[in-house]
N, C-alpha and C positions, 0 to 999 in steps of 0.2 A: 382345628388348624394347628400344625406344628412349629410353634414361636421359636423354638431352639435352632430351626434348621434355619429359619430367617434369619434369625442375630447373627447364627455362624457365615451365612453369606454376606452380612452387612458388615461383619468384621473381618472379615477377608478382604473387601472393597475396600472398607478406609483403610486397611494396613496398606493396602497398593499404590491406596492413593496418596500415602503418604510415602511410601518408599518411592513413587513417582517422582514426586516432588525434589528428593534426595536426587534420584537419580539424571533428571532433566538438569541441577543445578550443577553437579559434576560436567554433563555433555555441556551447557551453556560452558563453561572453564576450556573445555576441548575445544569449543569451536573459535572460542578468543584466540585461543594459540593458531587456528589453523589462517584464521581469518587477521593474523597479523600481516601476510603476504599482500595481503588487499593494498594496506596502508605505504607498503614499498613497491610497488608497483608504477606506480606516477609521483611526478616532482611534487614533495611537502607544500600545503599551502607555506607562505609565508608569513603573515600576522597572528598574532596571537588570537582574534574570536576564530580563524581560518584554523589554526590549532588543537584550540578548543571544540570547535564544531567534530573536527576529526574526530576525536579522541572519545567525547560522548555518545557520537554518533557509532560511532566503532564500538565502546562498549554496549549502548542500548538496543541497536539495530539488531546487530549478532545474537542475543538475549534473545530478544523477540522471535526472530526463526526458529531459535534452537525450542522452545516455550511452545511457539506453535504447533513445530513439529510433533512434538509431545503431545497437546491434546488432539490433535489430527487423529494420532495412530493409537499409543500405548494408552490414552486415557481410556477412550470407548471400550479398548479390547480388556479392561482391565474390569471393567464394568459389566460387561455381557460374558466375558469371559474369567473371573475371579481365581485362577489358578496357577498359586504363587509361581509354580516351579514352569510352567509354561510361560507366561507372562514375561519373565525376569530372561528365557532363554529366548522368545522372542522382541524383546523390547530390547536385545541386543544386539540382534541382525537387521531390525530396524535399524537402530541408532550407529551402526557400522554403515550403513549403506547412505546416510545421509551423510554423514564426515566424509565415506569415501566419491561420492558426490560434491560436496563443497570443497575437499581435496583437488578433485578435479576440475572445478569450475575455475580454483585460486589458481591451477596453472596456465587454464587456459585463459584466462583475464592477464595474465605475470607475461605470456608473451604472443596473447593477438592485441592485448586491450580491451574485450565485453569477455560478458558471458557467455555462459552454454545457452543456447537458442536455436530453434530450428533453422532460421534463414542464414545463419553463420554455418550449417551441417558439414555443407562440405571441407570449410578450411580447416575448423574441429579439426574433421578427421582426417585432413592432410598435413595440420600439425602432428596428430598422435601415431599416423603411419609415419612417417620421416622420422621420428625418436624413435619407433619400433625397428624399423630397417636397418639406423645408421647404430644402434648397438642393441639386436637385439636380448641377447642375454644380459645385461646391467639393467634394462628397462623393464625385463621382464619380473626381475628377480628385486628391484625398488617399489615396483608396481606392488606385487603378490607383498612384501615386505610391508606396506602399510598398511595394507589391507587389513595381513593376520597383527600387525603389533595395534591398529583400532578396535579390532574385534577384540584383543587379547584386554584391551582398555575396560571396555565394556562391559565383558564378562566378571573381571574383577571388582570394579563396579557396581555392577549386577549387585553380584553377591555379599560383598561388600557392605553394602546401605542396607541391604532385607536383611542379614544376621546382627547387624548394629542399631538398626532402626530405635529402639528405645533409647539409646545412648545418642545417638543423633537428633532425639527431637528436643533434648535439655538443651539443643547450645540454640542461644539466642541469635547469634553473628548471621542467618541463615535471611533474619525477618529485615535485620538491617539493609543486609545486601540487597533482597527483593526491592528495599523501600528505594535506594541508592539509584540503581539500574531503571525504577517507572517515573524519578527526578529525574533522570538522563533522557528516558527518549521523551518526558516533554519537553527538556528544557531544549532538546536535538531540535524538536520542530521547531520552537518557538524563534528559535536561530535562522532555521533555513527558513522560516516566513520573513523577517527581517530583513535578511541577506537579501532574497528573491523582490521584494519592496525596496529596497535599498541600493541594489547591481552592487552586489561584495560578490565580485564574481572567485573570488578565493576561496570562497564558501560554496556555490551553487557550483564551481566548477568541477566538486566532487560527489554530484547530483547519481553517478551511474556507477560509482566505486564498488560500492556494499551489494551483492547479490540483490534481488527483490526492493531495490531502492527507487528513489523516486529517477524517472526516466528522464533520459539526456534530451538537452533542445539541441538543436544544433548552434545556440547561441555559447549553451554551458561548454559544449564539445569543442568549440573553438577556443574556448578562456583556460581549458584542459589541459590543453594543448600548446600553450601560450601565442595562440594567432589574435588576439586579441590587444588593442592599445586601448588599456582599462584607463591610464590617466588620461588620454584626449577624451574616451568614452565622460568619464567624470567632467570633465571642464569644459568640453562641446556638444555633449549629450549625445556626441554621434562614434556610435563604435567603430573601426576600424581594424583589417585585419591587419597587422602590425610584420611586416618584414623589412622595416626600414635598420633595423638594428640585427641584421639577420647578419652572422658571421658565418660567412662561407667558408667550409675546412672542405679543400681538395683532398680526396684518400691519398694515400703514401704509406707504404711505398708501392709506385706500379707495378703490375705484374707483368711480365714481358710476357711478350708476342711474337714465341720463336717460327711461328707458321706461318710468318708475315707473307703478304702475296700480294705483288706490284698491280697494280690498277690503275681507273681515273674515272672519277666522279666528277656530273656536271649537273649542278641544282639549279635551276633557270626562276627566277622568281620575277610577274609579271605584274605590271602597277593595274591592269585592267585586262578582263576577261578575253575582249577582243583579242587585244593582243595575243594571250593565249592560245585562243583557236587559230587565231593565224599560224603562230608559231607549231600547233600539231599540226597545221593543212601542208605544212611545209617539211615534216619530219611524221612521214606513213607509219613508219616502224614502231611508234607510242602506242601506248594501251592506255585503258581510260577508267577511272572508277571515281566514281562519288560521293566516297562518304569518308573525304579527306577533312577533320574536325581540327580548326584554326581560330585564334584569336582574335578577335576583329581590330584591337593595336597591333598595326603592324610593326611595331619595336618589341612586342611581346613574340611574336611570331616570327621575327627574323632572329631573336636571342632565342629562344629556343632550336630553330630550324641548326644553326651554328655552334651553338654547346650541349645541345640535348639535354639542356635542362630545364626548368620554369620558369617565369622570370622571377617569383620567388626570390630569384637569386641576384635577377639582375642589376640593382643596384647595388649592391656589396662586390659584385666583380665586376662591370665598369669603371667605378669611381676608383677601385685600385687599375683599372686596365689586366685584370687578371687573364692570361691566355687561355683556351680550352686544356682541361686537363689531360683530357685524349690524345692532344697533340704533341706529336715529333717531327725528327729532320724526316723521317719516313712518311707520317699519316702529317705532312703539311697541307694546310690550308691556304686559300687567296677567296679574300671574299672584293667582290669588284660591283664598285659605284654603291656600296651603303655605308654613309659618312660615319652613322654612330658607332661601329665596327670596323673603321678601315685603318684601327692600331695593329688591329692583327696581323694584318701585312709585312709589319715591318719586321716578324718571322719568318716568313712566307721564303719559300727555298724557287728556285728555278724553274724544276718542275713536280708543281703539288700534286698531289693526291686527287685533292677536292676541291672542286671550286664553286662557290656560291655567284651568283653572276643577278645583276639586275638585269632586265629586259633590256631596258634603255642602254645596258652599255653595247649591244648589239654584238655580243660574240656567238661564234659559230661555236659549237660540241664537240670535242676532240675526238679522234678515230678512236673506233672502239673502249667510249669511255661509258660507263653507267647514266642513264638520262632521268631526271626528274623536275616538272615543269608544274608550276602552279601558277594563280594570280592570287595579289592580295583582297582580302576582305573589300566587300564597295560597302555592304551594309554594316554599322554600327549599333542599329539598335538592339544586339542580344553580346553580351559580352561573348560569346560565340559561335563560329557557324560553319556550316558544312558547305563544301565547293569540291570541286574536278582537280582530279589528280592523271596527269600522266606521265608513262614510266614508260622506260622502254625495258623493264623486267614484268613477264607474263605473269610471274609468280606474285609481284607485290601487285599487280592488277586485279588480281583472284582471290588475295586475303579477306578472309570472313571478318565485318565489324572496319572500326572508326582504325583511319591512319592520321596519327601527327606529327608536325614539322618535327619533332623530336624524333619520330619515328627513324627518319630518312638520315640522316644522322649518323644515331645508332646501329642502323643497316647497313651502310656504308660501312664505316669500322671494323662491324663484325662480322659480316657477311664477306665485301667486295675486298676488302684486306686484309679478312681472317683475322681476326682481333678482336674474338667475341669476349675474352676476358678483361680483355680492356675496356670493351664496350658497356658492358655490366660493372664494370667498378665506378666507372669515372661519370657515366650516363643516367638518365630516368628513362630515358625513349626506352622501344621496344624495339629488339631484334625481327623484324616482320618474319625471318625462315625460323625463328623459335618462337612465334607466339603461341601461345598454351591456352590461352586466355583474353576474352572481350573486357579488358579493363585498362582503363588508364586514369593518369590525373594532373592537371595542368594547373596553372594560377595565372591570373589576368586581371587589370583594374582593380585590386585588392578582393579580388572574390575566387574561392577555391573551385574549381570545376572537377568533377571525376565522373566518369562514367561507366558504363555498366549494360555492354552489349549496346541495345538502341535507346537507353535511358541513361542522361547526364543530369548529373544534379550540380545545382549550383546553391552554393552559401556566401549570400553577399557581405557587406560591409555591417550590416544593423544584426547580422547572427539568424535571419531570415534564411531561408531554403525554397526552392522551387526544382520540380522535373519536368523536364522536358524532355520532347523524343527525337532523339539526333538525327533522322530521317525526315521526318517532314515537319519537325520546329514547333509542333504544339504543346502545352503543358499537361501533364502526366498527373492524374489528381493519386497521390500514393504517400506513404509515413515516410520520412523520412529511417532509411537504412544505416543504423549506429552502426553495426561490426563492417559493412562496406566500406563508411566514412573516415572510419577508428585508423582501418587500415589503409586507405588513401593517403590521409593525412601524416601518420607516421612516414609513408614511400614521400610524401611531398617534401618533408625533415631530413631527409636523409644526410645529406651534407651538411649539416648544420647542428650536430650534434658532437 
């Protein structure tokens, strides 16, 4: 047997395994930097263990992947494969492609809010096309720029620690730091066991920050988010989604609406279904669809049907009496016989636009004005439900997926008075002639609703989740959807920020 050609193999392995070591400890430093973005991306906790949790967690976690990553790849191939000059050129197209990965992951976490994941695919890459389109030369040439300046990292690196390596294994600072960084991520957990026993939702509410972390509830994703009233949760042990302190900021400044086109919209809203069918047997020319998705408070559902917003908002613009932002002496409103809404009137120009009308006040539909007739909610028991819509537009009759009172609204504005920019600044509803998309998301009884095609998920008061299927009301046994919700929830903040 030839002992020389062994040892030379076995000292080729430890020199790698030790330049490994070197080198994984620089990429761990790389990825801190890259993975600072993580930490500015949502609002700081505020307390100091919510602080501290970040910041060890931040350094331990990050550690950990980049560590992993390393014996995943360059360790095995360093072992089966022992040649220096390969190893080192590939242990850096490796470790290029994982930065340029968690590069990408920290941007698209910086502006959807999750990570890279297959059931987020397509907005992924309706984020990354829209920065490619809207300047493709700067994104082209940022892109390809960090690529080669990681690579460029790397390689220096690379080479770097293998021609240094004996000078590198003197310094002792290497064993401290190892010891520092496996103190961190125990002491990380032993936090977020505490916190998670405890409800410091300060701490658990950064449960889904760090790439490969521990996974969002939808309790943590509310407290994230700050929907959450953590001191009632503490003192009544019942969480609450908190928009009582909800500051509503109108956008400003408007953008005008030079293509304005005179109109008249008539929203018919019926105390009881009866009456509805009467009211279509009496008016042929309606069309009919149902899968019109309403709030079963009817003060939730006439504030939205009137502001096109959630009611989210409703108490912060009530209690000041704040008018709809959409409105002018042009797009005036007259909303007739709903008392919690009839300040608005005292607007209200001669002849409005729009008119919201109770059944009961018994008025007739203006010649050639726009028609939309519903009834409210009779059942209560699901904080929302599906009922009969009719229009005397064919086209909003024919729209594929759920219509809400926000909807009709926002249609009106943008569509019947041309004032689709207005309608999208001041609005959440959905343009029905531009919908792109089966999604929407509402708020009702302190519970968030969004949906998603024929699936609405609901997240009540306790940080609870359930789906259901907007079509025929039964519950949907499935995971809850973080990058769906992430982005709901931000559309449901919108004015509030």
């Amino acid at each position: 047997m030839n002992l020389s050609q062994h040892n030379q193999f076995s000292s080729k392995a430890s020199q790698l395994l030790s330049w490994g070591h070197w080198f994984t400890f620089a990429n761990i430093g790389l990825a801190l930097l890259i993975s600072l973005s993580y930490l500015f991306a949502d609002s700081p906790p505020t307390s100091f263990m919510g602080i501290t949790y970040m910041l060890v967690t931040w350094l331990s976690h990050t550690s950990f992947i980049a560590f992993l990553a390393f014996v995943l790849t360059v360790f095995p191939l360093s072992l089966v494969f022992p040649y220096p000059r390969h190893i080192r050129g590939m242990a850096a197209v490796i470790a290029t492609c994982g930065a340029s990965l968690l590069t990408l992951d920290a941007y698209v976490y910086v502006n959807l809010g999750y990570h890279l994941n297959p059931s987020a695919l397509p907005e992924i890459i309706s984020l990354l096309w829209n920065r490619l389109t809207t300047s493709p030369a700067l994104t082209t040439f940022l892109a390809g720029g960090i690529v080669l300046l990681i690579l460029g990292f790397q390689l220096v690196v690379s080479n770097y620690t293998w021609h240094h390596l004996a000078r590198l294994k003197q310094f002792k600072f290497a064993r401290y730091a190892i010891s520092f960084l496996v103190v961190c991520f125990a002491f990380s957990h032993s936090i977020h066991i505490w916190a998670d026993a405890n409800l410091k939702f300060d701490i658990t509410k950064q449960d889904n920050v760090l790439p490969l972390s521990y996974p969002t509830t939808a309790k943590s994703l509310l407290a994230k988010n700050d929907l959450l009233d953590i001191e009632t949760y503490n003192q009544a042990h019942s969480v609450k989604i908190n928009n009582q302190n909800i500051n509503y900021q109108p956008p400003a400044p408007l953008v005008k609406c030079d293509d304005f086109t005179q109109a008249n919209v008539d929203i018919f809203v019926f105390d009881t279904d009866a009456q509805l069918v009467e009211f279509a047997n009496n008016h042929k020319e309606l069309h009919k669809t149902e899968l019109f998705l309403q709030p079963t408070n009817h003060d939730d559902t006439l504030f939205g049907l009137v502001y096109g917003l959630p009611s989210f908002y409703k108490a912060a613009i009530l209690q000041e009496q704040i008018l709809p932002a959409w409105q002018s002496q042009r797009r005036s409103i007259e909303v007739m016989g709903i008392d919690s809404l009839s300040f608005i009137n005292d607007q209200a120009h001669t002849n409005n636009a729009i008119r919201v009308i109770n059944g009961a006040a018994e008025q007739a539909p203006r010649n050639n004005s726009h028609i939309f007739a519903f009834s409210l909610a009779s059942d209560n028991a699901e904080v929302v439900t599906t009922s009969t819509l009719y229009t005397s537009d064919k086209n909003i009759a024919e729209v594929n997926g759920l219509i809400q009172p926000s909807d009709l609204i926002t249609t009106s504005v943008g569509k019947y008075l041309n004032c689709s920019a207005i309608a999208k600044q001041t609005m959440l509803g959905v343009n029905l002639y531009k919908k792109k998309d089966d999604m929407g998301v509402n708020y009702s009884q302190g519970v968030v609703i969004a949906y998603k095609k024929d699936r609405i998920t609901l997240i009540d008061s306790d940080g609870n989740f359930k789906n259901i299927s907007a079509a025929e009301g039964f519950s949907i046994e499935q995971r809850l959807d973080i990058p769906f919700l992430v982005q709901s929830i931000k559309k449901l903040k919108t004015f509030s920020e």
